[in-house]
C-alpha positions in Angstrom: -2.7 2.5 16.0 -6.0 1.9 14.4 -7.4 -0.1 11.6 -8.6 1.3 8.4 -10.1 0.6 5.4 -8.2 2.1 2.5 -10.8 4.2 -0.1 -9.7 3.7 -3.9 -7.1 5.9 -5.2 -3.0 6.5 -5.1 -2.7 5.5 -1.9 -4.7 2.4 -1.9 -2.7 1.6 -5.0 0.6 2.6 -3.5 -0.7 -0.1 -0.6 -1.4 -3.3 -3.2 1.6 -2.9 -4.7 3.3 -3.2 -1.3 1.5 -6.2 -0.2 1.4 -8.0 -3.5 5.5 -7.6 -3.5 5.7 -8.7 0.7 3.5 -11.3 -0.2 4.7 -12.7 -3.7 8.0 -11.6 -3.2 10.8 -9.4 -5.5 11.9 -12.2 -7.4 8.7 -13.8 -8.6 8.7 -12.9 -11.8 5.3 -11.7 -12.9 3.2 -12.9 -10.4 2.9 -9.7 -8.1 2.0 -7.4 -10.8 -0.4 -9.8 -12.2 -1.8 -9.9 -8.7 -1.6 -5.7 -8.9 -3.3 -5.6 -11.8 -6.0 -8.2 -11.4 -7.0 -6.9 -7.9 -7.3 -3.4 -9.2 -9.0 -4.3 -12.6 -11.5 -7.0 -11.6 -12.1 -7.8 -7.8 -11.9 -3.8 -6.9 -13.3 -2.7 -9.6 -16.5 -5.2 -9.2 -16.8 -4.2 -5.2 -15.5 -8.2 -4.9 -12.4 -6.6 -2.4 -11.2 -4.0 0.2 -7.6 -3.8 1.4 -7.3 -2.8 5.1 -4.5 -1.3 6.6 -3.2 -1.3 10.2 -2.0 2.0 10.8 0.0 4.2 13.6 0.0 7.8 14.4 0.9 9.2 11.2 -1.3 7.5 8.9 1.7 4.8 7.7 0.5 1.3 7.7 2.4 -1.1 9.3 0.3 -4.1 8.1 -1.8 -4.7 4.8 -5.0 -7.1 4.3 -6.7 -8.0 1.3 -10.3 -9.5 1.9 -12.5 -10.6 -1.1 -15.9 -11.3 -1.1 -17.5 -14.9 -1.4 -19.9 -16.2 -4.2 -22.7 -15.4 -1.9 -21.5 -12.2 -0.6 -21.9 -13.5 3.2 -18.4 -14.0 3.8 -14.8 -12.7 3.4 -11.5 -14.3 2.6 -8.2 -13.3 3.7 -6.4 -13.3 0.4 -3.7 -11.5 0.7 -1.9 -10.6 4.6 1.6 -8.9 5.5 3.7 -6.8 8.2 5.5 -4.3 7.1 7.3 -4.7 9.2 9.9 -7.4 10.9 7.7 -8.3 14.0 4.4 -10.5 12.9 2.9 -8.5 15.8 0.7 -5.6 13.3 -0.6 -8.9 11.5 -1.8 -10.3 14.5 -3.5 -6.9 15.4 -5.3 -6.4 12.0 -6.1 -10.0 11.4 -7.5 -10.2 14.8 -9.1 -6.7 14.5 -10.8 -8.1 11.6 -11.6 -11.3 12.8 -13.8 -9.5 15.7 -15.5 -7.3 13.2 -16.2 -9.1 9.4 -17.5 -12.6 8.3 -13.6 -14.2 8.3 -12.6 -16.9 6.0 -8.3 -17.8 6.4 -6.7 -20.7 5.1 -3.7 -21.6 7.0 -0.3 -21.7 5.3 3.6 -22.2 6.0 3.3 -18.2 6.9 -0.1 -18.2 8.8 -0.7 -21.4 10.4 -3.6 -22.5 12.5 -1.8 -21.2 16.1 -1.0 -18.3 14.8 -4.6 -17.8 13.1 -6.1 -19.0 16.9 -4.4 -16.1 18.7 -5.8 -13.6 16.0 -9.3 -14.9 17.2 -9.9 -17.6 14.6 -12.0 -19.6 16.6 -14.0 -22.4 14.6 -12.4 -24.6 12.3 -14.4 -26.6 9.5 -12.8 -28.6 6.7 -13.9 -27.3 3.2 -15.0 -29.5 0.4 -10.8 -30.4 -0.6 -10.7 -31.4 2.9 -9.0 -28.3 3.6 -8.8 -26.9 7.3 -10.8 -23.5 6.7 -11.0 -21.2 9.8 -14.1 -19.3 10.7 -14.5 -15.6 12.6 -17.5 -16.0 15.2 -19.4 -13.4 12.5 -19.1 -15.6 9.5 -22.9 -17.2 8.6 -21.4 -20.7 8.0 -21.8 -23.3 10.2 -21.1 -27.0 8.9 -18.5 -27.3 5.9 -21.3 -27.5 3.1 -22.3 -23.8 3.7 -18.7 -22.3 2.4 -19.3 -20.6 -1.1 -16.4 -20.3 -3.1 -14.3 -16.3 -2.9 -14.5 -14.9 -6.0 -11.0 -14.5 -8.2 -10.2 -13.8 -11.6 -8.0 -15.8 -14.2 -4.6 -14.5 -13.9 -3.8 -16.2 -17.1 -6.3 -13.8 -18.6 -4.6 -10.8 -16.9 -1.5 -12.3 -18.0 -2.8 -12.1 -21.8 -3.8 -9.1 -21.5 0.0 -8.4 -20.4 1.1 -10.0 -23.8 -1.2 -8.6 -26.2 -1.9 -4.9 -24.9 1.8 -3.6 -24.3 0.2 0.0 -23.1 -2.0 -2.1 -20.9 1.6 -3.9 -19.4 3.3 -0.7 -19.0 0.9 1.3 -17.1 0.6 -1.3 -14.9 3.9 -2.0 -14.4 4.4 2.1 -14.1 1.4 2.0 -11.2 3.4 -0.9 -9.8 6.3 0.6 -9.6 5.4 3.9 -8.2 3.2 2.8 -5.8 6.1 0.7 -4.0 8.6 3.6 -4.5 5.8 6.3 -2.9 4.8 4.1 0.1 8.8 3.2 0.9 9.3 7.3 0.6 7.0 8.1 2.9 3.9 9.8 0.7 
C-alpha cells in the first residue's frame, strides 16, 4: 500500500465522485454533486485542493482524502475523508500518512473524533476562533489559536444556481458524477 496524490483527470474525477457520495451519502439529495462539482470547478481548478488516495498493489484506492488549502496558503484542511472500505483502518493509514508529511488542519466530528484523529498522529490541539477544538500535524506553522487562517471554499448556493439556470451545466455534471462512481465500482 502506498499513498498517492491523484493528478487531474478521469480518474481523479472517478475518485471525488466516490468520496463525495461515502462522505454525503446516496440519499442526500443534491449535496454530493454540488460538492463534485464545486471541488472540480473552483477549489481544483484554482490549485486551492488535492485529493490523496491510499492505494494497494493494483493501483485501487482503498481510502480517499480531500485537503484544501488555507487563506494563507501555509496550511491544509482535511475536508473531505473516507474508507472504502468497511474497516476505518486505510483512513487511519492515509490520515496519519498525511499528518507526518503536510501542514494538517482536522476538525473532529461524530465520524472522526479526537481519539481517533490522536492515533492518526494529530498531536496538538488549539481551539479556533468559534471555540472549536482544531487539531494540528507537528508541520502545520500555527502555534496559538490566533494564527489559524480560514480554508478556502466556495458558495455552494452559487454552484447550486448554476445547477438551476445552466441545465447543460447540471447534466454534465451529473453525467461526470455518475460515471465516475460507476467506473471506480467496475474496476477502471
Amino acid at each position: 500500500m502506498k499513498v498517492v496524490s491523484l493528478e487531474p483527470g478521469e480518474r481523479r474525477d472517478a475518485c471525488l465522485a466516490r468520496l463525495c457520495a461515502a462522505v454525503h451519502g446516496t440519499t442526500a439529495g443534491l449535496t454530493p454533486l454540488v460538492a463534485f462539482s464545486g471541488t472540480r470547478h473552483l477549489l481544483f481548478a484554482n490549485e486551492a485542493a488535492r485529493l490523496w488516495a491510499l492505494v494497494d498493489n493494483d493501483e485501487a484506492p482503498l481510502a480517499l482524502a480531500l485537503l484544501v488549502l488555507d487563506e494563507a496558503g501555509d496550511g491544509m484542511t482535511l475536508a473531505l475523508s473516507a474508507s472504502l472500505e468497511e474497516s476505518r483502518e486505510p483512513r487511519r493509514r492515509l490520515i496519519r500518512e498525511l499528518a507526518l508529511n503536510a501542514p494538517l488542519r482536522v476538525e473532529p466530528t461524530d465520524d472522526l473524533d479526537e481519539a481517533f484523529l490522536r492515533e492518526c498522529g494529530i498531536s496538538r490541539w488549539v481551539e479556533d476562533a468559534c471555540g472549536k477544538r482544531v487539531g494540528l500535524s507537528g508541520r502545520h506553522p500555527a502555534t496559538l489559536p490566533g494564527e489559524l487562517k480560514p480554508t478556502l471554499s466556495f458558495d455552494e448556493q452559487e454552484v447550486l444556481r448554476r445547477f438551476k439556470h445552466d441545465a447543460r451545466f447540471f447534466e454534465a455534471e451529473k453525467r461526470a458524477f455518475v460515471e465516475g462512481l460507476a467506473s471506480l465500482t467496475s474496476g477502471a
